[in-house]
N, C-alpha and C positions, 0 to 999 in steps of 0.2 A: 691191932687191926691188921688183918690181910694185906700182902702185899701183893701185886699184880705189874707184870711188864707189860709195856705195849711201845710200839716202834715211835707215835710221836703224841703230846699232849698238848691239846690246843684248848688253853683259860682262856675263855669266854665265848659265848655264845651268837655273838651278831654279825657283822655284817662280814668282817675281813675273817673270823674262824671259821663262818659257816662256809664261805667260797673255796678259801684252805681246803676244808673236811672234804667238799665236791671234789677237788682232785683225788686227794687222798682214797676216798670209797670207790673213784674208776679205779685205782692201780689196786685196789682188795688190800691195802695197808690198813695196819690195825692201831686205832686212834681213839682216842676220847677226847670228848671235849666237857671240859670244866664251867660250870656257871653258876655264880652267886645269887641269881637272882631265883624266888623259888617255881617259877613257871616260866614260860613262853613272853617275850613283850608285849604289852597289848594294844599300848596308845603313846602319841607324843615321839618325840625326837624328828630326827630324821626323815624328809618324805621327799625331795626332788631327784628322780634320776633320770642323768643325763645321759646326752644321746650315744657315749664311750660304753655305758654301763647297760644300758641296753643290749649296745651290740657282743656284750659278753655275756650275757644273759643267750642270747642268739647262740653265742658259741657253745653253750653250756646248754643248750637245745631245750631254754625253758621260759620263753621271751612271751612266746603267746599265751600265757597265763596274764603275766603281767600288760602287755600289750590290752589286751580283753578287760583287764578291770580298771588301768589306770586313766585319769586323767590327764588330756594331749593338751601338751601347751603351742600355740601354734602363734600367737601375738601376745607383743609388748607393748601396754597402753600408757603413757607418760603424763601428768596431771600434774597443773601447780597453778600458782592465783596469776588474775592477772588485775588491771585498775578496775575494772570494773563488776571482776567475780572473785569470788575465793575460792575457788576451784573448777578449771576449767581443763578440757583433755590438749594438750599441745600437738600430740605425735602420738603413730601407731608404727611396731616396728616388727618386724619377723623376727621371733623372736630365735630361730638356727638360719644362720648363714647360708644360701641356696648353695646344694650340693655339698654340703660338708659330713653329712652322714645321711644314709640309707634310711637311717633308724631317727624317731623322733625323741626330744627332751617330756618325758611324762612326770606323773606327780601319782605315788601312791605311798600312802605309810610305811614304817618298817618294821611294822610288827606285820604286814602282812609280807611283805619281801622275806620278812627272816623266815614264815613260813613260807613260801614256795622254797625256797633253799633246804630247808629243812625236809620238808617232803620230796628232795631229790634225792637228799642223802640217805632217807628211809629206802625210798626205792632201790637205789646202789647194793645197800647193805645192811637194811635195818637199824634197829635201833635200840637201845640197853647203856644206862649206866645205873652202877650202883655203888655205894660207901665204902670203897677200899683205898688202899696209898697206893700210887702209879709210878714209875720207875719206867723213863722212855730213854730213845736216843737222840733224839731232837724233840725241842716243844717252841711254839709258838706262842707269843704271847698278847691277847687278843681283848685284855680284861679292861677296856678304857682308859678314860683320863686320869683315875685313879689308881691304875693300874698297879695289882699287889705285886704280880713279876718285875715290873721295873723296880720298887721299889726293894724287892729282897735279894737286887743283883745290884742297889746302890746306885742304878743311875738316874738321873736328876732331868726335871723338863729346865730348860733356858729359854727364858723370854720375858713378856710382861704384858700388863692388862693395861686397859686406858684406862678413864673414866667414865665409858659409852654406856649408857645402861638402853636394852633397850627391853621389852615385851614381846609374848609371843604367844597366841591364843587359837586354838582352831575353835571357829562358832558355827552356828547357822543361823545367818542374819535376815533381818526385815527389812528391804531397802531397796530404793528406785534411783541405786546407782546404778550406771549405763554397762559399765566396765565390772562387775563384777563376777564374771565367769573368764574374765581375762585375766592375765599376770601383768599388772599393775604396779607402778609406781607414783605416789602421790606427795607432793611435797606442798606441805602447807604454810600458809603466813607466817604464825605466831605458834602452832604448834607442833611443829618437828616434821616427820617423816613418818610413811608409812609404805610397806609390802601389800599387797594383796597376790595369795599364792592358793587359786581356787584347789582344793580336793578330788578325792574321786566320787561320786555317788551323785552330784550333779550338785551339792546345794551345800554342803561343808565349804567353807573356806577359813583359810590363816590366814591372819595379819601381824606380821610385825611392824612394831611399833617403838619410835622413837622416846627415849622418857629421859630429856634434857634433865639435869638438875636435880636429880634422885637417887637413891643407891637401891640395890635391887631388891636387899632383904625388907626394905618399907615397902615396897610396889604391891599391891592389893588388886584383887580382879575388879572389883568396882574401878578403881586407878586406871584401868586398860580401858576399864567399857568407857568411861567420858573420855579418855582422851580421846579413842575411834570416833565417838560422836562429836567431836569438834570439830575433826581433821576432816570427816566428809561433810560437814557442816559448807553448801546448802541441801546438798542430801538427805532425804533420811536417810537414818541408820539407828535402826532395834535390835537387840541381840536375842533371838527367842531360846538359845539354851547355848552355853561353853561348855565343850567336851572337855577340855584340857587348854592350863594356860601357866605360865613360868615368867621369870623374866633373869635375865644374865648381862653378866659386863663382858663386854668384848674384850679377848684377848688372844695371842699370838705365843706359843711353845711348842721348841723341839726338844727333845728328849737328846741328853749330851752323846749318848749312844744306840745303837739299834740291836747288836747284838752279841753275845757273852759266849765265844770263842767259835761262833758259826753252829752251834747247838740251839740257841735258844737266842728267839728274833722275834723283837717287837713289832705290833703292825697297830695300823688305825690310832682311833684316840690312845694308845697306850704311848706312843712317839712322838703325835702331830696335833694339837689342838689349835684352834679357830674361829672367828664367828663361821654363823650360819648363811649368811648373806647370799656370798653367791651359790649355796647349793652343794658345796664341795665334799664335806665330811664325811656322810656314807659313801658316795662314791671313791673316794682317794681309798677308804680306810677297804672296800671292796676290792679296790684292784690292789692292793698290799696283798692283800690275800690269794688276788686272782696269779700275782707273781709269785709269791713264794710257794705255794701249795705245788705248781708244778715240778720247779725245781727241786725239793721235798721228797714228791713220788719217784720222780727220776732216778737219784741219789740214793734211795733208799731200794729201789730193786734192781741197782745194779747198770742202769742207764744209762747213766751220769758220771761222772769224776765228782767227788765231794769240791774241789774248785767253785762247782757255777753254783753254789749257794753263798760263795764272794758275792755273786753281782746280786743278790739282792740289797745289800749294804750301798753298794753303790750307784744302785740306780734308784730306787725308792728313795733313801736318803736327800737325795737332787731331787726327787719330786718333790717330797714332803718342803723344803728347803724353798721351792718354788712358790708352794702352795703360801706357808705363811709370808712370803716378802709381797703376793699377788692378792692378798687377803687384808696386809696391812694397807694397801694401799686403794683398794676398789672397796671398803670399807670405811674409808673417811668420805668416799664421795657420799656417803647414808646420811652423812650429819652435817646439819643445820648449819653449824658453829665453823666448820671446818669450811662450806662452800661459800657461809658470808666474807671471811676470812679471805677467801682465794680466789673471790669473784667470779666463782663458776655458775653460771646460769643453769636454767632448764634446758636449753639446748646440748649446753655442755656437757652436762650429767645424760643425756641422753647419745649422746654418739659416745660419751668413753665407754658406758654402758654396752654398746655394741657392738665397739669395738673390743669389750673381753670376751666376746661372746664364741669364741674359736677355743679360749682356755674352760669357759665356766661349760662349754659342751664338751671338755675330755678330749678334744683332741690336740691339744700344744705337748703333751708328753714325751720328749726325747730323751731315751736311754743312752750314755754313754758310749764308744767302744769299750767291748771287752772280749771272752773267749765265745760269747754270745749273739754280737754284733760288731763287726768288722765290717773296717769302708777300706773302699781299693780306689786311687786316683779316676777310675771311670764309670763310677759309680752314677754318677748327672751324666753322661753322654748316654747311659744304656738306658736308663728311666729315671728321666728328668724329674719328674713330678713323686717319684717316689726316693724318700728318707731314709735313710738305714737309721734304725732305732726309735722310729716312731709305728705305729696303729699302721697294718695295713687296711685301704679302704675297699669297699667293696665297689663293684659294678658290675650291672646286667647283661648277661649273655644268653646264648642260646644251647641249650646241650644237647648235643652232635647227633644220640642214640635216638631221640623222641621230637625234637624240637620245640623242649619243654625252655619257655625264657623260664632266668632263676637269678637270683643277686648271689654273686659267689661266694660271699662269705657263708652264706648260708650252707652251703659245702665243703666248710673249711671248719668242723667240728673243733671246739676245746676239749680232746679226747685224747691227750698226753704225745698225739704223734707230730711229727716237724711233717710241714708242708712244703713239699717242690714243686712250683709253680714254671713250666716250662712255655713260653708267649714264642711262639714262629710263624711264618707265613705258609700260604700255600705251597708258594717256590721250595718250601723248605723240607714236606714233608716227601717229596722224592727219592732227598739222598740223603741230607745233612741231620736232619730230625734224626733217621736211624743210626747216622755216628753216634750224635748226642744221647742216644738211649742206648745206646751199649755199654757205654761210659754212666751213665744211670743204673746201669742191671750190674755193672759192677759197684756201684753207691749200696744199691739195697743189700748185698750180698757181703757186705763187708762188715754192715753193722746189723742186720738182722740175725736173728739168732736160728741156729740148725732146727729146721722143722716149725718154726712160725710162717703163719700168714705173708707174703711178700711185701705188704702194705702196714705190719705191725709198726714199725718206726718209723716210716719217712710214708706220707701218702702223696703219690704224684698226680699232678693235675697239666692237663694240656689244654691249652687258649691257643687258635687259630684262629687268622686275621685274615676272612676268607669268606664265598657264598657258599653256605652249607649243602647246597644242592653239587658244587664239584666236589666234596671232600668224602669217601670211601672209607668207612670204619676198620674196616679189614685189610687199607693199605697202610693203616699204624702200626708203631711197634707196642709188640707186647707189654711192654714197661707200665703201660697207663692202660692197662686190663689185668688186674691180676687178680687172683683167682681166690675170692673170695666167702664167708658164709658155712654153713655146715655141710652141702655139698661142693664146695670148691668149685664155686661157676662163676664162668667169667664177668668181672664188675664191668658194663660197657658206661657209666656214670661217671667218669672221670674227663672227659674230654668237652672242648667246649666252641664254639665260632662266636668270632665277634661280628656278628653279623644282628641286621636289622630284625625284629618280629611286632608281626602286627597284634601279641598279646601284651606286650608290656614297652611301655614309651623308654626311650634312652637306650635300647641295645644299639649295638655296634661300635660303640666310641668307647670301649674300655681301652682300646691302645691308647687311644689319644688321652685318656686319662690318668693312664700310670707314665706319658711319657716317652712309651717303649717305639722305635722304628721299626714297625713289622720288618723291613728289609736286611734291620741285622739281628730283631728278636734278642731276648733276654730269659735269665732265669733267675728267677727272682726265689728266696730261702726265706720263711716267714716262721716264728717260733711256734712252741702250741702253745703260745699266749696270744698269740694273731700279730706278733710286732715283727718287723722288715731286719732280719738278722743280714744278709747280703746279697746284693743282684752283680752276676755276672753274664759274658757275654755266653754267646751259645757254642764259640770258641775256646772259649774257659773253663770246661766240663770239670778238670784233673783236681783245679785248686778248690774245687770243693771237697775232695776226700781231707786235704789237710786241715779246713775247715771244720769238718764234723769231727775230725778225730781230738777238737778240742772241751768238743761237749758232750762227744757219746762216747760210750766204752765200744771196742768193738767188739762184734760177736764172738765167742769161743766155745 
């Protein structure tokens, strides 16, 4: 058989390879991706993404596809018997924490996600594989719970399954229940538990379902449908057609290692398996991908020191590590047995419910210190509210050029470049801005390479804390105009007022949202994964060279 090189090989096809690949096809790295299965996915697994994975979608500038077709979950309806009903609604709860993301928690399948992804990486660079042997320099290993890479590198999952069995079915039901276009939880007298997690298309929904007392390879689709119709019993409940239905025992595995000498790194189910409860598995196993795939590109053209594909080891590892100890535990609140046991009411299960509701929305993720993220003892005095190594979040401003409101992130593409986010006041742009952007213009010129774009590696953004109507485009420094496009014109789309606009509610308070004292201003270094690598003062300009010079190569 042919033999064929190519720079990196990514087994398997779903959620954490394709996100991979998206990096991989901006930087025009030549990849293949391997999959056992003989087509495209088409039904079942995976459907809730949350409001973290959204906003990577966002960055990956392909969100309003998914926005457009999926279903918004927007409340949490809580349901259990009480003396005189067998099912009654207790509590309704928002179901994302106000202000915790821009972006909302939606529900769509992942065989259609896998295709938006897929059709981004067509457009990148097309598309072709054919039956030859591959011979790379890194591979990634993306091929599930079953995963034949882990397996033929010898390493092992560690952990174990309960007894939990429970069902999982998408229908389209006959039924004058109240709640069911809501996400729902229903806990019944005598027979278990139950999800309601409506679809997209207006009238699909999934139900998982509790099934006390049975192991899974007996569980039958007839088995699901009366147990549904018990559980909403006084309800109706007819089932006019099941697309697709399974049933699994819960359980909880980390793979003993993630990766066989910084060449070759597991990600997703191929490391981390879970139930499905709170929503977690395509998401974690996406952002596995959304991590290493940059660091990959970087490394591989030159970018990067081979070093920062360390920290995928170490900070994915601590997620995944997170994910099943947060899994074993918000996963017994599901069962019956477990809250007779522990005396947790409906009440109960419903505020802890809520209270994971900051984790099961992607935003509790903190990476480590490493050569990637660095904290400096005044880290909370410059912007209190912002994390070194977690998400950075977005907020609405105003941009300077048009006085177009926009939510920033939306301007902070996942397009392999590091973000310098420079926040000043008015007072600042007279004298001290222009220090800081000399000390900037020597940032860019240190690791930009002879004859690129000024904005190839680092792209600078300016937020002023100020009324747009004093602030003069023309009295900035050049730094945050650079000259971009096929005729090299100036980009005036970098700058920004936190200031009030009567087209979109909540401008003006992003200071007060990251934290930052417009009067000593900050600069805040966000990676191209959108996470908070360091904030320094606006005094502090220098110890960012030593800063980058540990994760970029510099120009020559």
């Amino acid at each position: 058989m042919e033999s064929e090189k190519v720079q990196v090989i990514i087994c398997g096809g779903g959620s954490a390879g394709l996100t991979a690949a998206i990096w991989l096809a901006r930087f025009d790295i030549d990849f293949k991706i391997l999959e056992r299965r003989p087509g495209p996915l088409e039904i079942g697994q995976a459907d809730g993404v949350q409001c973290r994975t959204v906003e990577i979608f966002e960055n990956l500038g392909i969100s309003e596809r998914l926005l457009e077709e999926a279903y918004h979950v927007m409340e949490v309806a809580f349901w259990s018997p009480t003396d005189d009903c067998p099912l009654q609604r207790k509590d309704l709860a928002y179901d994302v924490e106000e202000g915790l993301s821009h972006q909302p928690h939606v529900i769509l399948n992942q065989a259609r996600i896998n295709e938006m992804m897929l059709q981004e990486i067509i457009r990148l660079r097309g598309n072709g594989l054919s039956g030859v042997t591959y011979n790379s320099q890194v591979e990634s290993g993306c091929d599930g719970a079953h995963s034949t890479v882990r397996k033929s590198l010898g390493f092992k999952m560690v952990g174990d399954s309960s007894d939990s069995v429970w069902g999982v079915m998408d229908v389209y039901p006959i039924t004058n229940f109240p709640d069911i276009r809501k996400k729902a939880m229903l806990n019944s007298k005598n027979d278990g538990n139950l999800m309601i997690i409506p679809r997209e298309g207006d009238e699909l929904v999934r139900f998982y379902i509790e099934l006390p007392g049975t192991t899974s390879r007996d569980v039958t689709e007839q088995d699901l449908t009366n147990k549904v119709k018990r559980i909403f019993h006084p309800y109706e409940m007819d089932i006019a057609s099941t697309v697709w239905w399974s049933a699994y025992v819960i359980g909880q595995r980390l793979a003993d290692h993630f990766t066989k000498d910084h060449r070759v790194f597991l990600t997703g189910d191929a490391c981390h398996t879970h139930s499905p409860k709170a929503g977690q598995g395509m998401n974690v196993s996406l952002q596995d991908g959304f991590n290493i795939g940059w660091k990959m590109a970087h490394v591989l053209t030159g970018l990067a020191p081979a070093t920062v594909l360390e920290t995928y080891v170490l900070e994915r590892h601590q997620t995944a590590q997170q994910l099943i100890e947060f899994d074993r535990s918000f996963s017994k609140l599901f069962s019956t047995e477990y809250r007779k046991q522990n005396g947790i009411t409906a009440k109960d299960f419903r505020d802890k419910f809520v209270e994971a509701g900051r984790y099961t929305a992607g935003m509790a993720t903190k990476y480590q210190p490493s050569i990637l993220t660095t904290l400096t003892e005044h880290d909370r005095s410059i912007a209190s509210e912002l994390t070194v190594g977690m998400r950075f979040p977005s907020a609405p401003l105003v941009r300077l050029s048009d006085a177009k409101p926009i939510q920033l992130n939306k301007v902070l593409p996942a397009d392999g470049r590091w973000h310098v986010l420079t926040f000043c006041s008015e007072e600042h742009t007279t004298k001290e801005l222009h220090q800081v952007a000399s000390e900037l213009d020597n940032l860019v010129m240190m690791f930009t390479p002879d004859g690129a774009p000024a904005d190839k590696i680092m792209q600078h953004t300016l937020v002023i804390k100020a009324n747009r109507k004093n602030i003069e485009i023309n009295q900035l420094p050049e730094v945050f105009f650079p000259r971009t496009g096929t005729y090299l014109l100036r980009d005036v789309h970098r700058v920004f007022v936190d200031d009030q606009s009567p087209y979109m509610l909540g401008c003006g308070h992003a200071f007060s949202k990251y934290g930052i004292d417009a009067a000593q201003g900050a600069i805040v270094i966000v990676r191209p994964d959108l996470y908070v690598s360091r904030v320094s003062s606006l005094s502090d300009v220098t110890s960012l060279f030593s800063f980058f010079k540990g994760c970029l190569s510099s120009a020559g």
